[in-house]
N, CA, C and O atoms as a Maestro MAE file, in Angstrom:
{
 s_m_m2io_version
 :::
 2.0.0
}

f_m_ct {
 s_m_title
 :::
 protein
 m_atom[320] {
  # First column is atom index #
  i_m_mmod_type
  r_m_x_coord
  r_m_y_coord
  r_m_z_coord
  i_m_residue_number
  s_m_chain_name
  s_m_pdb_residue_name
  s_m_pdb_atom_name
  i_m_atomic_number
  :::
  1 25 91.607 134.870 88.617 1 A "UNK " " N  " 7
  2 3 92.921 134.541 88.113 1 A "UNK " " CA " 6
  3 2 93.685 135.837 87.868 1 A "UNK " " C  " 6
  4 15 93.153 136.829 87.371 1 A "UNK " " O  " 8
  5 25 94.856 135.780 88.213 2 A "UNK " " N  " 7
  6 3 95.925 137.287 88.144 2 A "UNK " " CA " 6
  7 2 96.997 136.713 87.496 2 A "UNK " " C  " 6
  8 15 97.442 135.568 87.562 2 A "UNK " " O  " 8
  9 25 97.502 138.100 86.577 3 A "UNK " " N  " 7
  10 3 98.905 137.610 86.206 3 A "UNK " " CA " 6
  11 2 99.696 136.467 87.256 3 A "UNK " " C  " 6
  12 15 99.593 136.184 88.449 3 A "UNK " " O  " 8
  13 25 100.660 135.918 85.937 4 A "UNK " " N  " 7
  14 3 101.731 134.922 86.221 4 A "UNK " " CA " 6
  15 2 100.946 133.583 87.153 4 A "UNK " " C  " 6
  16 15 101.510 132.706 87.807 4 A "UNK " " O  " 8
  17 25 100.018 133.720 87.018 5 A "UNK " " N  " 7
  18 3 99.127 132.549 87.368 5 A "UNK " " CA " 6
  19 2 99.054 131.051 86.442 5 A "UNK " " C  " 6
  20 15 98.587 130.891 85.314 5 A "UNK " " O  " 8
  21 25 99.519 130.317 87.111 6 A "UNK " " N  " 7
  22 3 99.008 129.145 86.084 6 A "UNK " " CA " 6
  23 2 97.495 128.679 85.938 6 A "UNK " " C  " 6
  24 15 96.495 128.619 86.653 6 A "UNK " " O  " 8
  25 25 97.896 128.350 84.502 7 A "UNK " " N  " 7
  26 3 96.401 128.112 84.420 7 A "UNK " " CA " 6
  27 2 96.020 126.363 83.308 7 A "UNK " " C  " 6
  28 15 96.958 125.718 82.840 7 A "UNK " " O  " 8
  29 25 95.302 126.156 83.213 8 A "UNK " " N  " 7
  30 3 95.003 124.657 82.251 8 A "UNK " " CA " 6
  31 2 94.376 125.021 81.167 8 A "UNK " " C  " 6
  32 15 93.614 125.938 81.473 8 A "UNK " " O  " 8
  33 25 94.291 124.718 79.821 9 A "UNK " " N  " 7
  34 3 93.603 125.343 78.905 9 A "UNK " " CA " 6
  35 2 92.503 123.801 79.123 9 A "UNK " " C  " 6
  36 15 92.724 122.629 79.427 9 A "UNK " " O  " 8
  37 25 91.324 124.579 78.786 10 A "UNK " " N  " 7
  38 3 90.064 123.454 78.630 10 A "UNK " " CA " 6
  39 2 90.050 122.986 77.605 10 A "UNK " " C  " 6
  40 15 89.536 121.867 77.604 10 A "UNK " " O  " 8
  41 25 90.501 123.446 76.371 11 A "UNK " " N  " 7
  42 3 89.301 122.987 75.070 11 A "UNK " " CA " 6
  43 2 91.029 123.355 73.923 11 A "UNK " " C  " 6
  44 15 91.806 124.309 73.899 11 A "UNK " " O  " 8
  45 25 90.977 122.254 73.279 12 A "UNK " " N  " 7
  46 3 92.044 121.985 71.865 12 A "UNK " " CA " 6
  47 2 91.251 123.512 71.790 12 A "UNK " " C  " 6
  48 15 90.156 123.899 72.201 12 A "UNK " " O  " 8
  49 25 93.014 124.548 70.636 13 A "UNK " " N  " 7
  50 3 92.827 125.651 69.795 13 A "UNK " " CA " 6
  51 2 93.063 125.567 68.491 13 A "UNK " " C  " 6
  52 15 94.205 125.277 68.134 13 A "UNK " " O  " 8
  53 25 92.406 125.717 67.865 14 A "UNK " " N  " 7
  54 3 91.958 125.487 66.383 14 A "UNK " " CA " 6
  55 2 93.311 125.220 65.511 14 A "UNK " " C  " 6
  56 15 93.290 124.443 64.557 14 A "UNK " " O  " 8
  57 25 94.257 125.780 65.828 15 A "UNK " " N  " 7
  58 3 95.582 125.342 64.868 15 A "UNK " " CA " 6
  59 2 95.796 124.259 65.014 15 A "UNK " " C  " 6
  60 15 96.168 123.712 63.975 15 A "UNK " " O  " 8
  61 25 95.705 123.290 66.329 16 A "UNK " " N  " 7
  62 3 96.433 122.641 66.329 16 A "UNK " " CA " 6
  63 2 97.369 122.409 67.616 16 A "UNK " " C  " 6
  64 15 97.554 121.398 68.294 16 A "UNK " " O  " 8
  65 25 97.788 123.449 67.690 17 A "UNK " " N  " 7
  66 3 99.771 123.572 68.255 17 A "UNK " " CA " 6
  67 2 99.030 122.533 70.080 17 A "UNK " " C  " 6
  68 15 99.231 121.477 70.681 17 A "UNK " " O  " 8
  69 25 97.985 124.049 70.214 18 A "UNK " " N  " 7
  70 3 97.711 123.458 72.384 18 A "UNK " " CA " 6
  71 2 96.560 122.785 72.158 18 A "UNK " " C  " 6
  72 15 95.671 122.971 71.327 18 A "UNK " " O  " 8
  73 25 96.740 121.741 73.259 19 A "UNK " " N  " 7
  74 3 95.755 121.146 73.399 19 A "UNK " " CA " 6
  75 2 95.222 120.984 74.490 19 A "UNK " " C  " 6
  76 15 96.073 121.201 75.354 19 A "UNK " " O  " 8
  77 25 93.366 120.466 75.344 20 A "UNK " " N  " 7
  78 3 93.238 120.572 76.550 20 A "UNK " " CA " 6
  79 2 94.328 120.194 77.035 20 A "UNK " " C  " 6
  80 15 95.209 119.691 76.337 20 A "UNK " " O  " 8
  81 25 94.458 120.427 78.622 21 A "UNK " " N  " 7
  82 3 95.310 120.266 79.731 21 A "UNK " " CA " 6
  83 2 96.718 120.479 79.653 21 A "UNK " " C  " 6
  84 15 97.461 120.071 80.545 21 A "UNK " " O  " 8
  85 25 97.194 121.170 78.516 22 A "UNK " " N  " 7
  86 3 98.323 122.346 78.309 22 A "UNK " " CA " 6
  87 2 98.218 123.318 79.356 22 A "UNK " " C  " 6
  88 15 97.245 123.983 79.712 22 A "UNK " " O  " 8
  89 25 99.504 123.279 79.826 23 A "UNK " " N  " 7
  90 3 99.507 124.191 81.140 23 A "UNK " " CA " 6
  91 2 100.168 125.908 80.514 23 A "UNK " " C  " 6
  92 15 100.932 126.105 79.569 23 A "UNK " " O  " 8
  93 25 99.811 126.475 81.038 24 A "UNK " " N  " 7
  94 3 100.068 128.490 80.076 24 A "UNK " " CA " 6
  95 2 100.533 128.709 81.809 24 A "UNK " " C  " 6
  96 15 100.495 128.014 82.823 24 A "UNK " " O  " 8
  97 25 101.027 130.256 81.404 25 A "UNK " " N  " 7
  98 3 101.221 131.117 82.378 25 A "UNK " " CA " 6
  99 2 100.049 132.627 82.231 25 A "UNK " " C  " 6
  100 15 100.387 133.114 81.152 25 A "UNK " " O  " 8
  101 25 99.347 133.168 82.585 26 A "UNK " " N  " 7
  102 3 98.872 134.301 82.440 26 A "UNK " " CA " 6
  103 2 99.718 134.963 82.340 26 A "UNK " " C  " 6
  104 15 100.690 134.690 83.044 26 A "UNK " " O  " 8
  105 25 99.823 136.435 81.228 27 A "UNK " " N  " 7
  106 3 100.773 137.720 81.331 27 A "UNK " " CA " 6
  107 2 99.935 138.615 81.522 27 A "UNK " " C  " 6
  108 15 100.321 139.519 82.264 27 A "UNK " " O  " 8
  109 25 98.428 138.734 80.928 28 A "UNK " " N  " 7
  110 3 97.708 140.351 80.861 28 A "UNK " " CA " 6
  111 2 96.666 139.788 81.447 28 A "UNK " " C  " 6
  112 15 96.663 138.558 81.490 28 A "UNK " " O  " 8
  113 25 95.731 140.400 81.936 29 A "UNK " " N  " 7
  114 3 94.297 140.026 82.546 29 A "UNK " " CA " 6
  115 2 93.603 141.275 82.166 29 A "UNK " " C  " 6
  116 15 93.720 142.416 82.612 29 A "UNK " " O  " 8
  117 25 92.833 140.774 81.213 30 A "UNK " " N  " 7
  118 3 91.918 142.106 80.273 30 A "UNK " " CA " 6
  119 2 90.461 142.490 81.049 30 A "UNK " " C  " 6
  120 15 89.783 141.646 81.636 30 A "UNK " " O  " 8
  121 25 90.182 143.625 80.962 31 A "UNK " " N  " 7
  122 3 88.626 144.373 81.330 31 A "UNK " " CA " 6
  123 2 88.585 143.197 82.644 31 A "UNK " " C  " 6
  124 15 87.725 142.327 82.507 31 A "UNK " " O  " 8
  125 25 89.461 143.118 83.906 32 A "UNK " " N  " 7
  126 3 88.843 142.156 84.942 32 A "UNK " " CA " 6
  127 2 88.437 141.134 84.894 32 A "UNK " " C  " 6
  128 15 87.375 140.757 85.391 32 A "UNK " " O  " 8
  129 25 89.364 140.370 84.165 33 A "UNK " " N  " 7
  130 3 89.118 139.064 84.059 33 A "UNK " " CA " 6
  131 2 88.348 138.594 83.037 33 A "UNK " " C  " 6
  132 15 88.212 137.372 82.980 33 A "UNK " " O  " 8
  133 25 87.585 139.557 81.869 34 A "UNK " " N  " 7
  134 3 86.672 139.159 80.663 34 A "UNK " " CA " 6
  135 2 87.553 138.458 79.606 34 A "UNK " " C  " 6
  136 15 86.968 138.178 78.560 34 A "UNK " " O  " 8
  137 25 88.683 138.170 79.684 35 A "UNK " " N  " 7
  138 3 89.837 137.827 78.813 35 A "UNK " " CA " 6
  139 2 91.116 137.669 79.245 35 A "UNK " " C  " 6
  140 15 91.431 138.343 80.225 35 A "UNK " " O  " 8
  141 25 91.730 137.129 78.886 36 A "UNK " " N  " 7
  142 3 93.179 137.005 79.400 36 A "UNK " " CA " 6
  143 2 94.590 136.681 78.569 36 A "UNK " " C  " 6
  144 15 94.680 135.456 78.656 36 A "UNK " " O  " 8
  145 25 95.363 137.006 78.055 37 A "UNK " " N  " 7
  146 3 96.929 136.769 77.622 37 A "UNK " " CA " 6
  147 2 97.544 135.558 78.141 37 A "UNK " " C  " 6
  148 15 98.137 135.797 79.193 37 A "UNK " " O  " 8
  149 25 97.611 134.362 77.781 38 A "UNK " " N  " 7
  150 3 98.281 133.471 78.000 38 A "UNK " " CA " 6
  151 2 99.237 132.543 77.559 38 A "UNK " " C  " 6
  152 15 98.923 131.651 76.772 38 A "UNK " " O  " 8
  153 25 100.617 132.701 78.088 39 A "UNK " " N  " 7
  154 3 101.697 132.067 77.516 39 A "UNK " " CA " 6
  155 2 102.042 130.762 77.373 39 A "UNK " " C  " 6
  156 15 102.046 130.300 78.514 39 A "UNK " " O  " 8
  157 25 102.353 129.858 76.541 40 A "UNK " " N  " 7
  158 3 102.704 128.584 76.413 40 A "UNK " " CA " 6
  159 2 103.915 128.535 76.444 40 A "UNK " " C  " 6
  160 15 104.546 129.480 75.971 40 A "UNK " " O  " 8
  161 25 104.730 127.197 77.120 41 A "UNK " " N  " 7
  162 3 106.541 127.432 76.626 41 A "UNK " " CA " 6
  163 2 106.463 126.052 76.687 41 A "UNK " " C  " 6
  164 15 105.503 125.339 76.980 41 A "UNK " " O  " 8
  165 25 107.951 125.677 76.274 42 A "UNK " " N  " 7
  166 3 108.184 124.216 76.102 42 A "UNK " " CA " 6
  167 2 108.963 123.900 77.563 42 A "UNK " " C  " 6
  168 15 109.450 124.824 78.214 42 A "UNK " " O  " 8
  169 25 109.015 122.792 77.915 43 A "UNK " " N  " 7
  170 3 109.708 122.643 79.832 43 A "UNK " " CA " 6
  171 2 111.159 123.504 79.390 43 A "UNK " " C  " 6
  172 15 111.615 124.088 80.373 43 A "UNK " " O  " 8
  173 25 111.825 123.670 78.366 44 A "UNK " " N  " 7
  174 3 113.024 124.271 78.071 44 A "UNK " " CA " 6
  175 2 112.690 126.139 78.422 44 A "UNK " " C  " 6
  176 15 113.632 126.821 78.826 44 A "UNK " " O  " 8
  177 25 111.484 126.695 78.240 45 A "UNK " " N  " 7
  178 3 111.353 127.566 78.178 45 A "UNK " " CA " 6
  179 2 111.245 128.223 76.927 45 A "UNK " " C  " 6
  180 15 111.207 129.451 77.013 45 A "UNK " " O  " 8
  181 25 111.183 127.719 75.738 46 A "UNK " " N  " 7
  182 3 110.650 128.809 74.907 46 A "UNK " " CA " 6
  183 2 109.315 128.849 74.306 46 A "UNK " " C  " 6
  184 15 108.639 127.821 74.290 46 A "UNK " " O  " 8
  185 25 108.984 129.673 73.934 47 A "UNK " " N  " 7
  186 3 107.714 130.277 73.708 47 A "UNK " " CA " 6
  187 2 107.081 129.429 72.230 47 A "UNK " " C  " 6
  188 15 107.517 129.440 71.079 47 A "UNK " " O  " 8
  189 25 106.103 128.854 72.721 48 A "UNK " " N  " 7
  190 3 104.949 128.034 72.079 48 A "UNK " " CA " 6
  191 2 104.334 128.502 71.303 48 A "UNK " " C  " 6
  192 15 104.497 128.324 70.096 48 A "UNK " " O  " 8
  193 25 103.174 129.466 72.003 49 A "UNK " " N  " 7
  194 3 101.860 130.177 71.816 49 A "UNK " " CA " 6
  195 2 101.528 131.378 72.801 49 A "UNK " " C  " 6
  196 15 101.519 131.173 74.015 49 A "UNK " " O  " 8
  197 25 101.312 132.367 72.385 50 A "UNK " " N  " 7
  198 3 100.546 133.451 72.865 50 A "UNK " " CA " 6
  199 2 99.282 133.741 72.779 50 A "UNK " " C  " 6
  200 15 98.880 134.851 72.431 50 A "UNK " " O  " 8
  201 25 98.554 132.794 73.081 51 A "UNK " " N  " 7
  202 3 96.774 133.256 72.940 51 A "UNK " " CA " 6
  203 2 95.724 134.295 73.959 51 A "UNK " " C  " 6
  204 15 96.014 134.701 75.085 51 A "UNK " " O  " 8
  205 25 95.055 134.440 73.556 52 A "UNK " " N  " 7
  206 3 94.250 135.288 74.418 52 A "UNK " " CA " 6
  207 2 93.211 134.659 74.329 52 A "UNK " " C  " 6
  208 15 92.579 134.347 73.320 52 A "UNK " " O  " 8
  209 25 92.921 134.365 75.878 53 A "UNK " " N  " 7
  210 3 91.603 133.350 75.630 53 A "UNK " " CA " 6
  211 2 90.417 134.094 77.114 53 A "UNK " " C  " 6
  212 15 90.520 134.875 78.060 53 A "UNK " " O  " 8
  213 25 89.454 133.281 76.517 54 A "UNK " " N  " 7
  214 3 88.151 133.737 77.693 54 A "UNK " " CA " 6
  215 2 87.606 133.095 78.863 54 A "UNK " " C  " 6
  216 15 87.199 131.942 78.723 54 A "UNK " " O  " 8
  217 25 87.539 133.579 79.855 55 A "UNK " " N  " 7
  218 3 87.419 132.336 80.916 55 A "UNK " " CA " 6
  219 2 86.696 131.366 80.823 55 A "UNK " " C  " 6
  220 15 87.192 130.578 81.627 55 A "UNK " " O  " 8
  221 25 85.564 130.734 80.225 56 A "UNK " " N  " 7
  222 3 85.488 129.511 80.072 56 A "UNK " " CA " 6
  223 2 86.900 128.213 79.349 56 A "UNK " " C  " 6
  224 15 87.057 126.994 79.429 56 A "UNK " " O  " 8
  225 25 87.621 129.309 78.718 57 A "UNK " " N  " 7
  226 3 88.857 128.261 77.839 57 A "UNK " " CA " 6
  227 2 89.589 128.102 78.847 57 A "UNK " " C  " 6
  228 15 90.631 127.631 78.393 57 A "UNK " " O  " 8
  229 25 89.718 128.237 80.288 58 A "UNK " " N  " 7
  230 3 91.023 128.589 80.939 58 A "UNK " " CA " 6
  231 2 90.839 127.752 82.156 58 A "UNK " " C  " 6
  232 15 89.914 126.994 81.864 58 A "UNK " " O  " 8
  233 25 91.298 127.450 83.559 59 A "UNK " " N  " 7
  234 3 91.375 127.504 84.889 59 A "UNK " " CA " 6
  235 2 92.474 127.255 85.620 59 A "UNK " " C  " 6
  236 15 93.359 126.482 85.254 59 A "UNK " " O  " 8
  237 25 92.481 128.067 86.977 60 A "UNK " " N  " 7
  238 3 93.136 127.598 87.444 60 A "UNK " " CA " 6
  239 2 94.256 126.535 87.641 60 A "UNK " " C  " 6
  240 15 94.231 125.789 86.662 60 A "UNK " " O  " 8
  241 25 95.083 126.224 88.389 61 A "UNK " " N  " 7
  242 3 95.658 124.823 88.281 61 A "UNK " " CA " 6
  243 2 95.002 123.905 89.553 61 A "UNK " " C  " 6
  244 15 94.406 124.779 90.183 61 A "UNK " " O  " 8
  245 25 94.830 122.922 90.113 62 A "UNK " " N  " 7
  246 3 94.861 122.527 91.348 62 A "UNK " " CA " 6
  247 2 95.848 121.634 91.604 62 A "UNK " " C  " 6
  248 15 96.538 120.956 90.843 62 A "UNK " " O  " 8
  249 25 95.802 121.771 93.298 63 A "UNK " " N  " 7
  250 3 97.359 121.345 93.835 63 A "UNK " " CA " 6
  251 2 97.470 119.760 94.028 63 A "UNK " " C  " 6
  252 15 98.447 119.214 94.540 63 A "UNK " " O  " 8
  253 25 96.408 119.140 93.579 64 A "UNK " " N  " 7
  254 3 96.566 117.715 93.188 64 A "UNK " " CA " 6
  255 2 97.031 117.336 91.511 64 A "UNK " " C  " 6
  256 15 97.233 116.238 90.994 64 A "UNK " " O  " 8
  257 25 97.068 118.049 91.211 65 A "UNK " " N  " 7
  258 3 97.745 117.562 89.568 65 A "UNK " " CA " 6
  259 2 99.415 117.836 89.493 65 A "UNK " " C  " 6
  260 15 100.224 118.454 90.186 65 A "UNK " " O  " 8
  261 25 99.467 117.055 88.300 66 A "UNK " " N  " 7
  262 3 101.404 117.144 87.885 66 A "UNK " " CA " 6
  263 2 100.882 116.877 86.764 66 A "UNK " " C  " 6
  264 15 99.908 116.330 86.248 66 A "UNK " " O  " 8
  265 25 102.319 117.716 86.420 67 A "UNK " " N  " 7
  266 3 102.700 117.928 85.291 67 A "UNK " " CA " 6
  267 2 102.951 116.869 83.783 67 A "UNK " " C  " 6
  268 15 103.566 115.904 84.238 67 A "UNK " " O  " 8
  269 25 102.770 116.646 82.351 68 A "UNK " " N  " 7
  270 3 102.567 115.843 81.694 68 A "UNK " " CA " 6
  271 2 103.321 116.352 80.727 68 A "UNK " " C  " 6
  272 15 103.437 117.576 80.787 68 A "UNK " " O  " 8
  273 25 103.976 115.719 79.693 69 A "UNK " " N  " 7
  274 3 104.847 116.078 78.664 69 A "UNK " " CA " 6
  275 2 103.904 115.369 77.293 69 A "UNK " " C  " 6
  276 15 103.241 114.334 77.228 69 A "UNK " " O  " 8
  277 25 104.207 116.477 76.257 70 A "UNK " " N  " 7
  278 3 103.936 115.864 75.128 70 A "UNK " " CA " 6
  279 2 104.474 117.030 73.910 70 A "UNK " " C  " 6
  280 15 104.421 118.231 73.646 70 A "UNK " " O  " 8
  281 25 104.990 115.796 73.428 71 A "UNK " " N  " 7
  282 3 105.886 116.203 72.236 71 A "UNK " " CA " 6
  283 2 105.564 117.044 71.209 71 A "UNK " " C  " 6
  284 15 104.578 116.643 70.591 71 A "UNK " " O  " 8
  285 25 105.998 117.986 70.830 72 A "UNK " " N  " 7
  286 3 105.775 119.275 70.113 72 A "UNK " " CA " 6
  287 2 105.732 118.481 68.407 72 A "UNK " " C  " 6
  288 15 104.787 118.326 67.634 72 A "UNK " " O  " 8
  289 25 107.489 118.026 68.268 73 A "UNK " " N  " 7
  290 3 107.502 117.918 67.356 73 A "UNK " " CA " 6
  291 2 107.440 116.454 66.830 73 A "UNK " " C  " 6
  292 15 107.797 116.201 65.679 73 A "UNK " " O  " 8
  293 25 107.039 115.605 67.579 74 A "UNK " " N  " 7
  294 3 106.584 114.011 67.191 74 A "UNK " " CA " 6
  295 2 105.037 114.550 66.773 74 A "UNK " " C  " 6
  296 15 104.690 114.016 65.719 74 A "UNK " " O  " 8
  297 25 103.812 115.653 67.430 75 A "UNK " " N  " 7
  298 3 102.774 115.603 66.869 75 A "UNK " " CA " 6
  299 2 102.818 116.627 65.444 75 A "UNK " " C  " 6
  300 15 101.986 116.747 64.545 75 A "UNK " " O  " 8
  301 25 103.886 117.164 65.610 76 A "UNK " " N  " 7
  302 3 103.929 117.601 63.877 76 A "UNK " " CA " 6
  303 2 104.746 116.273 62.681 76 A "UNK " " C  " 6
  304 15 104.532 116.096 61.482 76 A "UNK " " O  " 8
  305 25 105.147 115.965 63.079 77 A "UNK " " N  " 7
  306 3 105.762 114.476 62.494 77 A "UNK " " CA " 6
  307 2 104.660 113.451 61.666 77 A "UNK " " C  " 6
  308 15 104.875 112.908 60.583 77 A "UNK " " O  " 8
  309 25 103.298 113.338 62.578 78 A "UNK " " N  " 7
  310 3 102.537 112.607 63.093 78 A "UNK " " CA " 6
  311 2 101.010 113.624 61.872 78 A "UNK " " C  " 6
  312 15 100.027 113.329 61.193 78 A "UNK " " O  " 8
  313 25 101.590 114.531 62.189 79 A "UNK " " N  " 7
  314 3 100.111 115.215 61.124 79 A "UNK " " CA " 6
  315 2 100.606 116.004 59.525 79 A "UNK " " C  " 6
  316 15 100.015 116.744 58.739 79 A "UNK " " O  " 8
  317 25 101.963 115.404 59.566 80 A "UNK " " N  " 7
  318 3 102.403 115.609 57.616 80 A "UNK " " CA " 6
  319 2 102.296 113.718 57.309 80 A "UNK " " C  " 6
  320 15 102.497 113.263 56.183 80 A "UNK " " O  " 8
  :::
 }
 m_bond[319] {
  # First column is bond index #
  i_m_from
  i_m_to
  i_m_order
  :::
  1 1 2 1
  2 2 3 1
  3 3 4 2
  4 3 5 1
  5 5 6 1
  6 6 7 1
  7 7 8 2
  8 7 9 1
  9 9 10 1
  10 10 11 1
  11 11 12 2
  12 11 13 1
  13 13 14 1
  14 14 15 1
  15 15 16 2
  16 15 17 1
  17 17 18 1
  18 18 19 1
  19 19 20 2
  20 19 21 1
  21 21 22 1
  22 22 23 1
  23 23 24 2
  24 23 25 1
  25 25 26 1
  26 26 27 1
  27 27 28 2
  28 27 29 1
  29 29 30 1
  30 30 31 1
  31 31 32 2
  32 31 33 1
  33 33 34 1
  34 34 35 1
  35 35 36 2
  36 35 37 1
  37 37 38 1
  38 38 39 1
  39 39 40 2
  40 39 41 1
  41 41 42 1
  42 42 43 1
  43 43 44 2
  44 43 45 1
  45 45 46 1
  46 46 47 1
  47 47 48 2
  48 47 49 1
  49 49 50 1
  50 50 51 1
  51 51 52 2
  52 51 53 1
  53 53 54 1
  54 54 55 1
  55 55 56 2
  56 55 57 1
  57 57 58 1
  58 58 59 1
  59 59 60 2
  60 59 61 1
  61 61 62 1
  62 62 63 1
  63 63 64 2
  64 63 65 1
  65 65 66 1
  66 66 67 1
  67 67 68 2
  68 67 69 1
  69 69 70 1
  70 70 71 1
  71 71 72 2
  72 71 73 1
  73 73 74 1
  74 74 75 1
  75 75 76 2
  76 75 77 1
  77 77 78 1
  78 78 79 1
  79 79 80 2
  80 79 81 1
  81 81 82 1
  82 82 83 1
  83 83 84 2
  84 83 85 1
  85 85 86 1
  86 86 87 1
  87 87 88 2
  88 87 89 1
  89 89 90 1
  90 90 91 1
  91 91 92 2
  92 91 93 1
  93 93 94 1
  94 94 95 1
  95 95 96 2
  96 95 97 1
  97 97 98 1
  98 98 99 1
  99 99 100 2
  100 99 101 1
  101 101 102 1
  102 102 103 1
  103 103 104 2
  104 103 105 1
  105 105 106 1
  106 106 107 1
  107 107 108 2
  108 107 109 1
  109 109 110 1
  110 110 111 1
  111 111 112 2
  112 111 113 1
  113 113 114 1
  114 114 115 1
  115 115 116 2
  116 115 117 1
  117 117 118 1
  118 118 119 1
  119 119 120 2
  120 119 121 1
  121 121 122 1
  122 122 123 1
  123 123 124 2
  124 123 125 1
  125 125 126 1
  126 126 127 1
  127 127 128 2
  128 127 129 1
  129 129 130 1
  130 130 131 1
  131 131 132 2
  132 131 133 1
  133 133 134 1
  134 134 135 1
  135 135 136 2
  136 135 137 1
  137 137 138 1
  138 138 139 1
  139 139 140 2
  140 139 141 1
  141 141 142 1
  142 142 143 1
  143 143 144 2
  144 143 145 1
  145 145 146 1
  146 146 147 1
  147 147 148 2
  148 147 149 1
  149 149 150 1
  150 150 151 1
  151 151 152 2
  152 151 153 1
  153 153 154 1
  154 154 155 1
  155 155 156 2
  156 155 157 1
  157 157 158 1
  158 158 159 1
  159 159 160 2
  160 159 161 1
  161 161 162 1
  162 162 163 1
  163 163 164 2
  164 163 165 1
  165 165 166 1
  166 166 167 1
  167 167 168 2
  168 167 169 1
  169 169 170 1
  170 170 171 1
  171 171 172 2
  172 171 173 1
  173 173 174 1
  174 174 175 1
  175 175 176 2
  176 175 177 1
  177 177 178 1
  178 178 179 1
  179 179 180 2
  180 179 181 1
  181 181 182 1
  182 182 183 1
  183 183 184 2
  184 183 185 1
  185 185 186 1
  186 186 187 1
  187 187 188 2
  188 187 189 1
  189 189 190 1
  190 190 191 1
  191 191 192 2
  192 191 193 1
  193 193 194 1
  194 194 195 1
  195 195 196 2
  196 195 197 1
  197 197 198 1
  198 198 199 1
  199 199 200 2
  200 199 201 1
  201 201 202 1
  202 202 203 1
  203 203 204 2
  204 203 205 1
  205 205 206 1
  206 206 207 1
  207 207 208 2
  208 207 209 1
  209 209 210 1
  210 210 211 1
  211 211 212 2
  212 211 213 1
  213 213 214 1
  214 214 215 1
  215 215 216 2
  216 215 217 1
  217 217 218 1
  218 218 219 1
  219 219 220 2
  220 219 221 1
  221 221 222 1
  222 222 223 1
  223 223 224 2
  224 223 225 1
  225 225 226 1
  226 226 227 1
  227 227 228 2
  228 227 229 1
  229 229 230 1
  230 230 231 1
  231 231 232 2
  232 231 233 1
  233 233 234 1
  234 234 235 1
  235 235 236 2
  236 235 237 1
  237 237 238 1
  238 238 239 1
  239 239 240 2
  240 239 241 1
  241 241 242 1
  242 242 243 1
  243 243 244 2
  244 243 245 1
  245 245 246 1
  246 246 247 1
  247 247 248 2
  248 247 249 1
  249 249 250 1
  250 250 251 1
  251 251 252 2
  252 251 253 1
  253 253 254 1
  254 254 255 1
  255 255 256 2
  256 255 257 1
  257 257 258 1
  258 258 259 1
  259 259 260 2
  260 259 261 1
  261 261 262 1
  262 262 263 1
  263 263 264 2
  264 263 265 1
  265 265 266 1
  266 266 267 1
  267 267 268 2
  268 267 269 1
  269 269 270 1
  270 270 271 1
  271 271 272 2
  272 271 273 1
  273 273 274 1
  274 274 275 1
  275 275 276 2
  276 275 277 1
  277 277 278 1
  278 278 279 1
  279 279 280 2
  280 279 281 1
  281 281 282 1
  282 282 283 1
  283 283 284 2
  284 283 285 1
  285 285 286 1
  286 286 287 1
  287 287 288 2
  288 287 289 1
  289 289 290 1
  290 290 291 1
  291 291 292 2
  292 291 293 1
  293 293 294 1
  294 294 295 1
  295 295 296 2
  296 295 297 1
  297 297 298 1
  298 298 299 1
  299 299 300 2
  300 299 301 1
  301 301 302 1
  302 302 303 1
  303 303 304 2
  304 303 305 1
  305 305 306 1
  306 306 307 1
  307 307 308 2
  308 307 309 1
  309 309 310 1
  310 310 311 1
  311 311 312 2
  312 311 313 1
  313 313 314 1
  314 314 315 1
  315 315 316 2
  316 315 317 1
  317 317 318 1
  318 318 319 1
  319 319 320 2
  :::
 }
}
């Protein structure tokens, strides 16, 4: 995986915010791939989450999937 790569997150991140099959963009690709910088945005474009995660949390996209929406702020609504 190389920068600006999409990628799928595998596994819910502990806050909360992403959850599996949240789609990121790669920005940094650390020590060759041992880690990676990955951006979240909303379809509007702004910025979600910045995590740095490890390649088991991550993959590729494949060219049989589309895209899925889910509401940012109905699941904060939903957990007060």
């Amino acid at each position: 995986m190389s920068e600006f790569d999409l990628i799928v997150l595998q596994e819910d991140i502990v806050d909360g915010r992403l959850k599996t099959g949240d789609v990121g963009t790669i920005l940094t690709v650390y020590n060759e791939g041992k880690a990676f910088e990955v951006e979240f945005v909303t379809l509007t474009g702004e910025s979600v989450a910045i995590e740095t995660l490890l390649p088991h949390q991550i993959r590729p996209v494949r060219s049989s999937e589309v895209l899925a929406v889910r509401d940012l702020a109905l699941q904060e609504e939903n957990e007060s």
